[in-house]
N, CA, C and O atoms as a DFTB+ gen file, in Angstrom:
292 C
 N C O
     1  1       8.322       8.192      16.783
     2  2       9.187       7.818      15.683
     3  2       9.985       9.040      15.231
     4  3       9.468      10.157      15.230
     5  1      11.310       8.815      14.827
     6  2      11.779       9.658      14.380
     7  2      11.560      10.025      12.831
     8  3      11.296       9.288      11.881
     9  1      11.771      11.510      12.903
    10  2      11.733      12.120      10.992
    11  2      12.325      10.931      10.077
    12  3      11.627      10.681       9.094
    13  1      13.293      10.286      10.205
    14  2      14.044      10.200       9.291
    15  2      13.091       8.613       8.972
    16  3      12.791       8.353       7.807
    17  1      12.700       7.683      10.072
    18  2      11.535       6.802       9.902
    19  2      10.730       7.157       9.307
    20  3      10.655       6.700       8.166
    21  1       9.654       8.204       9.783
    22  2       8.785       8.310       8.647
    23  2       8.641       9.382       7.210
    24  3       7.648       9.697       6.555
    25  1      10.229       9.795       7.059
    26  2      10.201       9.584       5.552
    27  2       9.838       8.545       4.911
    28  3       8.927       8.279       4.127
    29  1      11.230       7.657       5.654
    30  2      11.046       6.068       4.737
    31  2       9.584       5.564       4.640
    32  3       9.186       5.136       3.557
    33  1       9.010       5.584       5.397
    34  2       7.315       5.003       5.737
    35  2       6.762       6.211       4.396
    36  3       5.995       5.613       3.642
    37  1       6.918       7.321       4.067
    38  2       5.822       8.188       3.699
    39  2       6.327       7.848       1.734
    40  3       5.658       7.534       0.749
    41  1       7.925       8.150       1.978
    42  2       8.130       7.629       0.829
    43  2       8.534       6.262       0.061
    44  3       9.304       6.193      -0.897
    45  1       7.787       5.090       0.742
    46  2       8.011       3.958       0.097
    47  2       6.879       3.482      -0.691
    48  3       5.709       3.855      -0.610
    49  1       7.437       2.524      -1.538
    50  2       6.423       2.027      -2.319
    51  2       6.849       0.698      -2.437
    52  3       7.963       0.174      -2.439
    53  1       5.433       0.173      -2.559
    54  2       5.277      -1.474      -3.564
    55  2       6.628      -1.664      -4.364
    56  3       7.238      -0.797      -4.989
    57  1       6.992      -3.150      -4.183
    58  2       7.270      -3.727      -5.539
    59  2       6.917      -3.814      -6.629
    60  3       5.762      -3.400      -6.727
    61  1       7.368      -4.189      -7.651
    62  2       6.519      -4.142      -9.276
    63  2       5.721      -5.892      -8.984
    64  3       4.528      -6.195      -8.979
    65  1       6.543      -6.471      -8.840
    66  2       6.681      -7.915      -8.464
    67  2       5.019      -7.889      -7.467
    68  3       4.220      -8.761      -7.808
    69  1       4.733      -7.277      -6.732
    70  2       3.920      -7.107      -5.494
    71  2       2.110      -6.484      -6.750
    72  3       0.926      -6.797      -6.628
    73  1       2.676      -5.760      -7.563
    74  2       1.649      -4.922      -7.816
    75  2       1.160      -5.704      -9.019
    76  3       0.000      -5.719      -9.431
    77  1       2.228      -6.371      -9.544
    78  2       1.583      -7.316     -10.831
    79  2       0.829      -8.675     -10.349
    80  3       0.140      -9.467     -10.992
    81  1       1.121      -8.658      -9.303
    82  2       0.307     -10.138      -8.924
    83  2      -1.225      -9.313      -8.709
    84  3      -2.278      -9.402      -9.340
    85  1      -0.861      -8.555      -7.630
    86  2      -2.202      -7.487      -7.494
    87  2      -3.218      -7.850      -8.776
    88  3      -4.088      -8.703      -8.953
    89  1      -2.870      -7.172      -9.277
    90  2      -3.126      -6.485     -10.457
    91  2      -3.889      -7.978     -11.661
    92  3      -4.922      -8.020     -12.330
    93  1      -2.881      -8.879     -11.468
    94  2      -3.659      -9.948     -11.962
    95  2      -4.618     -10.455     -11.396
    96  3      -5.577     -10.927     -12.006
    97  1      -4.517     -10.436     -10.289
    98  2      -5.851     -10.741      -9.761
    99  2      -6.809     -10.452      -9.314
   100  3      -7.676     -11.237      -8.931
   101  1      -6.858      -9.050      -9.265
   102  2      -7.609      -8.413      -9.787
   103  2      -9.028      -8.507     -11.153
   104  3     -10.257      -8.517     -11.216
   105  1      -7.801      -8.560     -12.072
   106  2      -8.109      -9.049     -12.974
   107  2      -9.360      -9.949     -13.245
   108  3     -10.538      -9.751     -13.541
   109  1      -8.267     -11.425     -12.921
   110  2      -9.491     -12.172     -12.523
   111  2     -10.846     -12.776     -11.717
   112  3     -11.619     -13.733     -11.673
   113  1     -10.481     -11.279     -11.029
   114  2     -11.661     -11.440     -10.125
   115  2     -12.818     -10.761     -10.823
   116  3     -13.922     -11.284     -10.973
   117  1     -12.408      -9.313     -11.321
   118  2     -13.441      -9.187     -12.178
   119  2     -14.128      -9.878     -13.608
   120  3     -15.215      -9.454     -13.998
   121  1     -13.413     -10.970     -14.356
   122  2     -13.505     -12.053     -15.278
   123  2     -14.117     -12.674     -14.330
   124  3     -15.025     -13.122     -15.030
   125  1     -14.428     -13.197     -12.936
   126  2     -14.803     -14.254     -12.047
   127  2     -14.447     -15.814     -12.286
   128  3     -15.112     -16.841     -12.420
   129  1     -13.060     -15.486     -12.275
   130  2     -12.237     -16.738     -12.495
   131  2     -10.654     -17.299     -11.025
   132  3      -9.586     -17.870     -10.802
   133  1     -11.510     -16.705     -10.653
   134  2     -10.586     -16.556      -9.262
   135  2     -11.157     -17.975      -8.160
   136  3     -12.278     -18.212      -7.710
   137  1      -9.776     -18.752      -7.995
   138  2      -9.666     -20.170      -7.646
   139  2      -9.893     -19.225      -5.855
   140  3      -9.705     -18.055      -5.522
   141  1     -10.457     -20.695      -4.955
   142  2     -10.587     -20.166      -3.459
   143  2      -9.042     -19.725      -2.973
   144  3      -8.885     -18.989      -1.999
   145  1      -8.286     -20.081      -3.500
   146  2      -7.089     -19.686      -2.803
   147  2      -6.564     -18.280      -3.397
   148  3      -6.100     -17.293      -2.827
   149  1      -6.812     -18.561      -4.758
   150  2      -6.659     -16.909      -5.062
   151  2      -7.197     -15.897      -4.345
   152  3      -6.591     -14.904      -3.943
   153  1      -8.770     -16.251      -4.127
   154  2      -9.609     -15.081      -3.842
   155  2      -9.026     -14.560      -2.292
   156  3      -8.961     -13.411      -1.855
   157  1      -8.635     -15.845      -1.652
   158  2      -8.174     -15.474      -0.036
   159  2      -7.123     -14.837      -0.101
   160  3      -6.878     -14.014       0.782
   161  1      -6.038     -15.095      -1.386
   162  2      -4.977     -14.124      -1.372
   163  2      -5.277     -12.605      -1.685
   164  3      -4.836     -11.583      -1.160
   165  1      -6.126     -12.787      -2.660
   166  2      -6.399     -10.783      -3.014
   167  2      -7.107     -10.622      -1.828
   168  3      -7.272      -9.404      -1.754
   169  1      -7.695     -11.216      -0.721
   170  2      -7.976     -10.115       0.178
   171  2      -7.185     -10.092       1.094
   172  3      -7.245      -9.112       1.837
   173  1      -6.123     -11.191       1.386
   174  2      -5.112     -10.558       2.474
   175  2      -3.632      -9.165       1.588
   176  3      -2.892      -8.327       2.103
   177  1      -3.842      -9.579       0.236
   178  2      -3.569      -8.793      -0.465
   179  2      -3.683      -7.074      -0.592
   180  3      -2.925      -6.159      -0.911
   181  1      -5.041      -7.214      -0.160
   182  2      -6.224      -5.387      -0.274
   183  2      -6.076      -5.433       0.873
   184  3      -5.884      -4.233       1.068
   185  1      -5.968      -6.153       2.412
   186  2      -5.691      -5.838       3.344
   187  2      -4.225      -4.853       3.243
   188  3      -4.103      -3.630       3.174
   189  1      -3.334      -5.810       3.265
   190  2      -2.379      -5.012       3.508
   191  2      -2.230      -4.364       2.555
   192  3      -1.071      -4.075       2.850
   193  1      -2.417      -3.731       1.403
   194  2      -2.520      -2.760       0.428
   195  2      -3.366      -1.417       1.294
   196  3      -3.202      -0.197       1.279
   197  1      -4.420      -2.419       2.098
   198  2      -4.522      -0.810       2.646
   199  2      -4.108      -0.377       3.875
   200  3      -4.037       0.811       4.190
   201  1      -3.752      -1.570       4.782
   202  2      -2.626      -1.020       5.647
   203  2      -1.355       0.038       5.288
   204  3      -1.023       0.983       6.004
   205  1      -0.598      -0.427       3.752
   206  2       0.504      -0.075       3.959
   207  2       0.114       1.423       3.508
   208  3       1.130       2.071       3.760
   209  1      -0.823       2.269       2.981
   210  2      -1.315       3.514       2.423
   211  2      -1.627       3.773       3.727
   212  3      -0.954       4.679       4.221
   213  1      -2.873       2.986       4.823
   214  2      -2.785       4.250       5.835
   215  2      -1.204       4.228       6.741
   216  3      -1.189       4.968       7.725
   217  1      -0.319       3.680       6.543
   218  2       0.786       3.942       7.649
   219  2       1.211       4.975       6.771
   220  3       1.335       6.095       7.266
   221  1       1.512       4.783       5.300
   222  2       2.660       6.368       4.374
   223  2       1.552       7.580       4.836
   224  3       2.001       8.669       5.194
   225  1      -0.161       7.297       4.808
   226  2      -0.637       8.856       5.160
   227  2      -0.934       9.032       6.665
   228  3      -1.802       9.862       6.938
   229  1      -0.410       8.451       7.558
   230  2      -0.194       8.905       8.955
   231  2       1.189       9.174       8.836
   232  3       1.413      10.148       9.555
   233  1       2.146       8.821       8.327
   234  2       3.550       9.400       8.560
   235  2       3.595      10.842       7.768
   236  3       4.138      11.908       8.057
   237  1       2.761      10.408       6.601
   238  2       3.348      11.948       5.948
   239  2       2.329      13.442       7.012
   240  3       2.365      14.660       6.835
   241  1       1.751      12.835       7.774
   242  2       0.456      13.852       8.589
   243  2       1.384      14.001       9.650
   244  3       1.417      15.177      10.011
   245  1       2.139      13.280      10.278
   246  2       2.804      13.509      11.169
   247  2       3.814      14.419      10.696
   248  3       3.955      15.602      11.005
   249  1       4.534      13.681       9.869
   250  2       5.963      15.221       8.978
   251  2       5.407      16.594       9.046
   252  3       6.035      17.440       9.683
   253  1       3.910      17.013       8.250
   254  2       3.489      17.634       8.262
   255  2       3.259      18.518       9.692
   256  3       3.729      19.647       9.829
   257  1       2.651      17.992      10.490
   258  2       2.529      18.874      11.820
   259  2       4.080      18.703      12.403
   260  3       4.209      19.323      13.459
   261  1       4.890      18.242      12.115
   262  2       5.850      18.355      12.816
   263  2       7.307      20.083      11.742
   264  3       8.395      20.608      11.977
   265  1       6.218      20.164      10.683
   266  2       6.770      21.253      10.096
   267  2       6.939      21.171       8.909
   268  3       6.814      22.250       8.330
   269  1       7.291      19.918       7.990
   270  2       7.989      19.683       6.884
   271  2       7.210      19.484       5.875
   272  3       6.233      18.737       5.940
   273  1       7.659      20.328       4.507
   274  2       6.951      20.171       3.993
   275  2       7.484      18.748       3.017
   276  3       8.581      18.343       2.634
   277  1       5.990      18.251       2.865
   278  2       5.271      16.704       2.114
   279  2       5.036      17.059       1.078
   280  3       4.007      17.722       1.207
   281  1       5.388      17.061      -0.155
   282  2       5.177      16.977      -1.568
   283  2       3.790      15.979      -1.466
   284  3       3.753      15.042      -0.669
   285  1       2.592      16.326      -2.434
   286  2       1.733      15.399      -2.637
   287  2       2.132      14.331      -3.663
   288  3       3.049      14.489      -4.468
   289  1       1.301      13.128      -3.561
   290  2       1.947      11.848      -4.611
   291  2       2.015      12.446      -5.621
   292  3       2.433      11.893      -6.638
């Protein structure tokens, strides 16, 4: 991949839209009010929540050995 790819990859982020649903349901998971379809969504949810963190910290590891310096979050 080229540099200029995994900037974009190292410096992107969530939607607000993306993090408030998160975030609500979350919520109600810890209240334990979370419908079966909810619950299947927060975990394809935390899936890719943690997909999309390890692709920004393999890109920013790659910038890194490739020379550049990576500001931490």
């Amino acid at each position: 991949m080229e540099d200029e790819a995994l900037w974009k990859i190292a410096q992107s982020r969530k939607t607000v839209a993306d993090m408030e649903r998160y975030n609500i349901l979350l919520d109600r998971n810890q209240e334990g009010t979370l419908t079966d379809a909810e619950r299947t969504e927060l975990t394809a949810l935390r899936t890719e929540a943690d997909c999309f963190m390890l692709r920004k910290a393999q890109a920013a590891a790659l910038l890194r050995w490739r020379g550049h310096h990576v500001p931490l979050p």
